[in-house]
C-alpha positions in Angstrom: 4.6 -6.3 -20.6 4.8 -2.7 -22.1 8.0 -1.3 -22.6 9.7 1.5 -24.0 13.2 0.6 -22.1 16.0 2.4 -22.9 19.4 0.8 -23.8 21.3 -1.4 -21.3 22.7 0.9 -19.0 26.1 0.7 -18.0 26.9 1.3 -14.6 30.7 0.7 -13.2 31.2 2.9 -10.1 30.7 0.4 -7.1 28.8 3.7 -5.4 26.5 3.5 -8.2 25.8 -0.5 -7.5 24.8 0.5 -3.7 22.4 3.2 -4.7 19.2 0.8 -4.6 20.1 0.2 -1.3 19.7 3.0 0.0 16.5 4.2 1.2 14.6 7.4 0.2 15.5 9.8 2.7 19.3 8.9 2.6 18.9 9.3 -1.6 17.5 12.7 -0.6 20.1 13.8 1.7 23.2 12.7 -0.7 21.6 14.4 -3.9 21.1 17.0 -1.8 24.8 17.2 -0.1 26.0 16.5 -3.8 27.5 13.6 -3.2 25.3 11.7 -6.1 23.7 12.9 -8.8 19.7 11.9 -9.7 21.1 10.5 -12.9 23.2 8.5 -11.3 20.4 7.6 -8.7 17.9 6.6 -11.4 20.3 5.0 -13.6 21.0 2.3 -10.4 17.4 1.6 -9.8 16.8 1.0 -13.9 19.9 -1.3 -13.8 18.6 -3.2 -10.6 15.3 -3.3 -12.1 16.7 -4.9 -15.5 18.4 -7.2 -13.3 15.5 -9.0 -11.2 12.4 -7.6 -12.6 12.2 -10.4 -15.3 12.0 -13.0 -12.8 9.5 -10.4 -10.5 6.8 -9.1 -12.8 6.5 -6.2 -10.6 7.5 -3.2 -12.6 5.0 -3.6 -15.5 5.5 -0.6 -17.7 8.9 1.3 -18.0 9.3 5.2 -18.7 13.0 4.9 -18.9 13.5 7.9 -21.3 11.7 10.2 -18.9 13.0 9.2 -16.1 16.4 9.9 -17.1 14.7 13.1 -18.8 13.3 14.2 -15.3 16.6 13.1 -13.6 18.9 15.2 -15.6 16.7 18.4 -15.2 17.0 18.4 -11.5 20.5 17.8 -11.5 20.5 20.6 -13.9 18.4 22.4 -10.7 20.8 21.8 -8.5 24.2 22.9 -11.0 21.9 26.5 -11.1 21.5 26.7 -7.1 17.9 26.1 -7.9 15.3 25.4 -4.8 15.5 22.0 -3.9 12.5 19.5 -2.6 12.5 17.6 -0.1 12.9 14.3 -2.2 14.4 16.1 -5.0 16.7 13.3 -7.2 15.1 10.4 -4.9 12.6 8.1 -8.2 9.0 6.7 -6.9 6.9 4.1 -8.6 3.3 4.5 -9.3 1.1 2.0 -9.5 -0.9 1.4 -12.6 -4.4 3.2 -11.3 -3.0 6.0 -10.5 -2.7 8.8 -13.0 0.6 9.5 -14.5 0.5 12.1 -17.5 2.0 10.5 -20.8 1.7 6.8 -19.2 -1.7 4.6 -19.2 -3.9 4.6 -16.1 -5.0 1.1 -17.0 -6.2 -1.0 -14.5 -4.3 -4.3 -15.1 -6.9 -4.2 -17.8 -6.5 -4.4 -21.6 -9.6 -2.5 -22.3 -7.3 1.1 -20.5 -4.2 -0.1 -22.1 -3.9 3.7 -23.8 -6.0 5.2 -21.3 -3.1 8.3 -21.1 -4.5 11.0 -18.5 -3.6 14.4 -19.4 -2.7 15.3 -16.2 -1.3 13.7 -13.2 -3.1 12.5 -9.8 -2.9 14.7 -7.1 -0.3 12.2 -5.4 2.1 11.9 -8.8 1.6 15.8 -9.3 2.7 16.4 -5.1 5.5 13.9 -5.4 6.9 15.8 -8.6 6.7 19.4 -6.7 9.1 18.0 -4.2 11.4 16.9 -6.3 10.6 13.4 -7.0 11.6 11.4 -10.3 8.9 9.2 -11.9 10.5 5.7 -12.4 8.0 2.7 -13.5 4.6 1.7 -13.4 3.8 -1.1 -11.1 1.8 -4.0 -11.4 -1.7 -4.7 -9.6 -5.0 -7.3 -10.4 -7.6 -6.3 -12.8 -9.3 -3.1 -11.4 -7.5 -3.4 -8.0 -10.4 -5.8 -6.7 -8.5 -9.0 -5.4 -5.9 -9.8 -2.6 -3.6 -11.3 -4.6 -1.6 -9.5 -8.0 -2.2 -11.1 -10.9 -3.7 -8.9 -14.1 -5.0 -9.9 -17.6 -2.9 -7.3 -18.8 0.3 -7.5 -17.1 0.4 -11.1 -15.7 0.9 -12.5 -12.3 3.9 -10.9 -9.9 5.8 -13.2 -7.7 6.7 -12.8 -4.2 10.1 -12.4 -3.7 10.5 -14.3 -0.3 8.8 -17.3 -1.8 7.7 -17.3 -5.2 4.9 -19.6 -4.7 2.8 -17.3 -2.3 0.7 -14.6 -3.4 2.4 -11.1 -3.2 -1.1 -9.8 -1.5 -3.0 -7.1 -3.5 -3.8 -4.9 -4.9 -0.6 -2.9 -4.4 1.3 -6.0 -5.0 3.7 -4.8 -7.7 4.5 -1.8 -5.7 5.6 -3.8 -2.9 7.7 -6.0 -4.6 9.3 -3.1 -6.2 10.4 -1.6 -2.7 11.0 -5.0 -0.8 13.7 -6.2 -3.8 15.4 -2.5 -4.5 13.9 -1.8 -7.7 12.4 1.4 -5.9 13.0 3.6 -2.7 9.5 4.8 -2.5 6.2 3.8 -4.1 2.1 5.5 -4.3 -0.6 3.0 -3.7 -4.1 3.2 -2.5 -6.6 1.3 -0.3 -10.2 0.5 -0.4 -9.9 -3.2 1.7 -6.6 -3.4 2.6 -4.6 -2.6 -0.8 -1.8 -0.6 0.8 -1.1 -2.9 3.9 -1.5 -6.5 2.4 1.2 -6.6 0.2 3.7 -5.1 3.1 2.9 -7.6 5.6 3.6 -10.4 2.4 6.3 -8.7 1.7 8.3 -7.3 4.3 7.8 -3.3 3.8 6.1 -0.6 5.6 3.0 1.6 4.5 -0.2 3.7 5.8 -3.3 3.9 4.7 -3.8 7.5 5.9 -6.9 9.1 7.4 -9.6 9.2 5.1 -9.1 13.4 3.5 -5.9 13.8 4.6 -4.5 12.8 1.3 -5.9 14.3 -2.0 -7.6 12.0 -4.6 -9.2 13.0 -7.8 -8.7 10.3 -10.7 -8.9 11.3 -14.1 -9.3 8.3 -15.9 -12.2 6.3 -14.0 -12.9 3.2 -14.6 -16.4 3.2 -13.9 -19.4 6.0 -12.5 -17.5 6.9 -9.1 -20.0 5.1 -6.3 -20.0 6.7 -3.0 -18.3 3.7 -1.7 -15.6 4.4 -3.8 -15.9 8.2 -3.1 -15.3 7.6 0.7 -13.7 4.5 1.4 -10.8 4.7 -0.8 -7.5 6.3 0.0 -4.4 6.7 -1.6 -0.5 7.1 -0.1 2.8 6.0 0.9 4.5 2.7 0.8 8.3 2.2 1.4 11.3 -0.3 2.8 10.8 1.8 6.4 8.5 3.7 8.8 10.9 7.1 8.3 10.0 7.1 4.5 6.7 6.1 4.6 6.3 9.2 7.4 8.3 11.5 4.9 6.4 10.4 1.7 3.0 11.1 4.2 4.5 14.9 4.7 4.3 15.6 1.0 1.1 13.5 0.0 -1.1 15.1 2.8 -3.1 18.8 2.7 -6.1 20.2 1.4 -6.8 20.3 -2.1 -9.2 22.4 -3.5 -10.5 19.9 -7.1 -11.1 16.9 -4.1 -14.3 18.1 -2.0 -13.3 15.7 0.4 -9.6 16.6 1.1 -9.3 18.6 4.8 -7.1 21.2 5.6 -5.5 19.4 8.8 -2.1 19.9 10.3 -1.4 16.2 11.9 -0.3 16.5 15.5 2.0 14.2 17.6 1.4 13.2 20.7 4.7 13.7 22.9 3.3 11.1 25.7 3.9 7.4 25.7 0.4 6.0 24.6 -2.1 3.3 25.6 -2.8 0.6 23.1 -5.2 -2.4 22.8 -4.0 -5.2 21.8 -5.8 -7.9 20.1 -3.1 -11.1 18.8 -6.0 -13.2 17.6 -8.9 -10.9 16.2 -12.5 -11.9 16.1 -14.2 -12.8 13.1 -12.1 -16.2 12.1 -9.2 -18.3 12.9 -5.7 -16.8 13.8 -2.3 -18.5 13.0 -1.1 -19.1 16.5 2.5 -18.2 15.0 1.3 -15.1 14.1 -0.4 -13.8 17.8 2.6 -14.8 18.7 4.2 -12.0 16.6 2.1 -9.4 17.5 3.0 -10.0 21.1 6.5 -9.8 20.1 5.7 -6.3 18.8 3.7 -5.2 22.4 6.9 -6.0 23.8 9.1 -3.8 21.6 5.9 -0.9 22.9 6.5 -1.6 25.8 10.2 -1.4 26.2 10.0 2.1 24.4 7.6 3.3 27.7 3.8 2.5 26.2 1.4 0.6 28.0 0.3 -2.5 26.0 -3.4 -4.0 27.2 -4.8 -7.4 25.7 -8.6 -6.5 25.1 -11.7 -6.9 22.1 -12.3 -3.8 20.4 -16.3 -3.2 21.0 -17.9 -4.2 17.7 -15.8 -5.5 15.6 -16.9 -7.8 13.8 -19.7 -6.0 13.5 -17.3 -3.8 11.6 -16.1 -5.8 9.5 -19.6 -6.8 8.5 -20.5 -3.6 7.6 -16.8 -3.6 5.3 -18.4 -6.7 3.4 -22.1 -5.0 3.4 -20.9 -1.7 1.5 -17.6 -2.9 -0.3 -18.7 -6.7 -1.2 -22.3 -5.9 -2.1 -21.2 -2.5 -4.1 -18.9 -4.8 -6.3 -21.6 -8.1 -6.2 -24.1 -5.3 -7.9 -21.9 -4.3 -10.6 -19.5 -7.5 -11.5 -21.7 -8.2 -14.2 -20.6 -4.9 -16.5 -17.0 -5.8 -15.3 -16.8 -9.8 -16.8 -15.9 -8.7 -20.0 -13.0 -6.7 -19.1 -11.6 -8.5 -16.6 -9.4 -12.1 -16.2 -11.6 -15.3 -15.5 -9.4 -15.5 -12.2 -10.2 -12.2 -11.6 -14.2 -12.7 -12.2 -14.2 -16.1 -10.0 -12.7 -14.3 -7.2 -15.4 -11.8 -7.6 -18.2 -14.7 -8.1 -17.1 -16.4 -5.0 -16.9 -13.2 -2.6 -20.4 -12.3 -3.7 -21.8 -16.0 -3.2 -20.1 -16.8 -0.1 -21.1 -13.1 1.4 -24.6 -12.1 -0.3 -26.8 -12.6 -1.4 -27.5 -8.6 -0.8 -30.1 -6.0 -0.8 -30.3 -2.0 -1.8 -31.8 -1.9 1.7 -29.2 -3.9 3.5 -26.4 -1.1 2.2 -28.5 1.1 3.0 -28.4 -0.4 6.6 -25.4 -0.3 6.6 -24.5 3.2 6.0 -26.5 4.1 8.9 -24.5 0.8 11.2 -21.3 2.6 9.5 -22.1 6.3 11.9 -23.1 4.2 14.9 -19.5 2.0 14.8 -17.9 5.2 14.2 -19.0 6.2 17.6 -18.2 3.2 19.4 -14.4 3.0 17.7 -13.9 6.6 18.6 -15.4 6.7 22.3 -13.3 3.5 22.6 -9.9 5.5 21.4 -10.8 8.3 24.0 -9.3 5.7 26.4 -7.0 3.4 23.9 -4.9 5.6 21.7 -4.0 2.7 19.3 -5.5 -0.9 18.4 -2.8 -3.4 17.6 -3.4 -6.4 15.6 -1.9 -8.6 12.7 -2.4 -7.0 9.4 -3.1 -10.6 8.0 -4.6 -13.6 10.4 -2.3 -15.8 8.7 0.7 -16.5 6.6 -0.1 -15.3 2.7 -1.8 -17.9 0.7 -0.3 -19.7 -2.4 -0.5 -17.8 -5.7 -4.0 -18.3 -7.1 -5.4 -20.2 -4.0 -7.7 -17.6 -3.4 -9.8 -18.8 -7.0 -9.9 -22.4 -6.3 -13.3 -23.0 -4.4 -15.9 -20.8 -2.5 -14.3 -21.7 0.5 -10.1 -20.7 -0.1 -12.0 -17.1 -1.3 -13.6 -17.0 2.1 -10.6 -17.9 3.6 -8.5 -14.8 2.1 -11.0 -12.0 3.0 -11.1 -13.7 6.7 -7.3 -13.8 6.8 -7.2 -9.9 5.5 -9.8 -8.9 8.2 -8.0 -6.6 10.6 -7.6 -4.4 7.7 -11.0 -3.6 6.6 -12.1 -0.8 9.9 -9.5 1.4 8.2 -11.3 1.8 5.3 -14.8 1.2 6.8 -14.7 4.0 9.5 -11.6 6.1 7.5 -9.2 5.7 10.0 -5.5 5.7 10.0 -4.0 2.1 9.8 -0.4 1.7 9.7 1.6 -1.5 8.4 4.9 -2.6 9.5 7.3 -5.8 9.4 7.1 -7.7 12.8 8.6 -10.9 11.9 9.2 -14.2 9.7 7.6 -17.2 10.3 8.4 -20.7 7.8 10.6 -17.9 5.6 7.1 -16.3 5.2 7.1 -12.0 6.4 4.4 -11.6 9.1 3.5 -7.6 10.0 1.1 -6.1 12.2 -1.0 -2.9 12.3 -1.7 0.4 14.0 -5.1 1.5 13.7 -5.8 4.9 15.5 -9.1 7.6 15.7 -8.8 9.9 12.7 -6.0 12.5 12.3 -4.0 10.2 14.2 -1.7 9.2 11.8 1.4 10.4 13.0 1.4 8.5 16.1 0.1 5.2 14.3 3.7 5.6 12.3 5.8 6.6 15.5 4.5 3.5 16.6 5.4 1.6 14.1 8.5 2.5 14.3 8.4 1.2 17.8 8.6 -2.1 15.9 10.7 -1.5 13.2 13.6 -0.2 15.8 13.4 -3.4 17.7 14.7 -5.2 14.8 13.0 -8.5 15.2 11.5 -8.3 11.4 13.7 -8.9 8.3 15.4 -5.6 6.7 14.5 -5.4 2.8 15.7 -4.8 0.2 16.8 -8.4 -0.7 17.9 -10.7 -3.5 14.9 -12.7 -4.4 14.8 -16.1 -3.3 15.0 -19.3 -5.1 12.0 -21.4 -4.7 
């Protein structure tokens, strides 16, 4: 692991201790009120992460020294009655393909290992302007392209409800981070799923936001950008709860000028109690029974807050996931070749098997399917003219064991089935919310909120729907022994 840790820190106020409790937007409110400094902020989530992280893997590169650099200077801020953000003092983790200047954007991958952007991502530079403290560098799979985080660089991170089940991916390490303490807020992005399989494995709460709402220009590509990875990728918020992830969404979202396909929007809420479809067992594969069961546990936490819940198939979608698998599997079958030598050999037979088990594909079948992609748009959104919200399971069933998704053809198959309800969020850009519903067999289970675009807002209000119910565990916790 890469390291430039700063000496032990010693921490003996029992305020202190609590800090990495605490969640973002009640870090941000006692900096502000002056009742902690950032120092003292930071310095409690370095301690907590010297603590557990050992054990975790999920912090996998540390920038102690500027943390505590970037800590002191808006305390400093403050002392001078200086303008303060709104997360000013509050540290964020950034996951390892996301540009941080002065740390490696590499990609789990040894061949980026001092791949040092000059600049930082549009998310990293956003989050800084309001005040945010860069903490750690989180772990994810080589080149973000499995469910599960494990990376030839960094190694394999362990779940911290059960350490033999896969953390999900590719966001894994950022998850981890959140659901144990070692961070109040976290940036991740999303082309199948990234930002909203490791919080249903994990117990936290994230959004993959409407496709342009949130900036993203990378500096330090890995490969030619595609335009599958031009359009269905997006980056944003992860946290412990649905009123951070919301206030992390307030500063990551607006136009941006250098990314041609940022919009200049102004999200809306709607004041009305809303109409949601509900589908507890999605077509397209097998469903845990244990985890319908769930999501009918969250239409009921709806529909006590006044929405109207209705148990109904979404027109098309499997036919939307298809297309998911027929731009985003067959765009990676095409060039896994020119990746084999820099990735992991779990990482390539995860990649071998996908491509077997879904291809074998065509330049003409894409291209079919980038015309399939307009038409589905049209069904989804004439569909959401009368359903405000689809509800589902984020995952079809419990998380699989670390590495299961590598051992045959078929456990591969299995994980992108299980991980199905994610992929119209990328496919057709629309918002898709994640959020803990439950536990089953000491396992987290969460479910999603997928909306029509520039919903996003009211994906998260109803989230928190579910999260007020309180029938999910609350992170962070201690990790468990198993």
């Amino acid at each position: 692991m890469n390291s430039d840790k700063s000496k032990a820190i010693n921490i003996k106020s029992p305020t202190i201790m609590k800090l990495w409790q605490k969640s973002a937007t009640e870090l941000a409110k006692m900096f502000k009120e002056g009742d902690v400094s950032s120092s003292e902020i930071v310095e409690a989530h370095l301690k907590r992460i010297d603590q557990i992280n050992p054990g975790l893997n999920a912090i996998c590169t540390r920038i102690d020294d500027q943390a505590l650099a970037a800590a002191k200077a808006v305390d400093e801020a403050r002392a001078n009655g200086e303008a303060l953000g709104p997360i000013a003092g509050v540290p964020f983790t950034i996951k390892s393909n996301i540009d941080l200047s002065g740390s490696a954007t590499d990609n789990g991958i040894s061949v980026l290992k001092d791949a040092v952007p000059p600049i930082d991502s549009p998310v990293t530079a956003r989050m800084k302007a309001a005040g945010g403290i860069p903490l750690a560098r989180t772990n994810l799979p080589d080149l973000g392209l499995r469910l599960q985080t494990e990376s030839t660089l960094h190694g394999l991170t362990l779940n911290p409800w059960n350490k033999n089940f896969t953390t999900g991916g590719s966001s894994g390490g950022e998850a981890v981070a959140l659901a144990t303490g070692m961070s109040p807020l976290g940036m991740g992005n999303d082309l199948g799923g990234s930002l909203r399989n490791p919080a249903t494995c994990n117990s936290i709460a994230s959004i993959k936001p409407t496709f342009g709402l949130v900036p993203r220009i990378p500096v330090i590509p890995v490969l030619p950008m595609s335009i599958m990875g031009q359009i269905l990728i997006s980056e944003g918020p992860m946290a412990r709860n649905v009123k951070d992830v919301k206030l992390g969404l307030s500063i990551l979202a607006g136009y941006l000028p250098r990314d041609p396909w940022s919009m200049p929007v102004t999200l809306q809420e709607k004041s009305k109690k809303l109409r949601i479809a509900m589908m507890p067992t999605p077509p397209g594969g097998a469903t845990d029974p244990r985890v319908s069961n769930v999501v009918r546990e969250a239409a009921n936490a709806l529909e006590d807050a006044g929405h109207t819940v209705v148990e109904i198939d979404i027109p098309e979608y499997e036919a939307t996931i298809k297309c998911w698998e027929d731009l985003v599997v067959a765009n990676i079958a095409f060039g896994m070749e020119s990746m084999f030598p820099i990735i992991g050999s779990n990482a390539a037979k995860f990649l071998k098997f996908s491509a077997e088990g879904k291809g074998p594909f065509t330049p003409e079948q894409i291209e079919k399917a980038w015309e399939d992609r307009y038409n589905l748009s049209i069904a989804w959104h004439t569909f959401f003219e009368k359903y405000e919200a689809i509800l589902t399971p984020t995952w079809t069933q419990l998380p699989l064991k670390v590495n299961e998704d590598v051992e045959s053809l078929k456990s591969a198959l299995y994980q992108l089935e299980t991980a199905r309800p994610v992929y119209p969020g990328n496919i057709l850009g629309l918002p898709s919310a994640a959020v803990p519903a439950g536990l089953v067999d000491g396992l987290p289970v969460g479910v999603l909120f997928t909306g029509p675009k520039w919903s996003d807002l009211d994906c998260l209000n109803l989230a928190q729907c579910v999260e007020d119910a309180k029938i999910a565990p609350s992170t962070p916790i201690d990790p468990m022994v198993s």
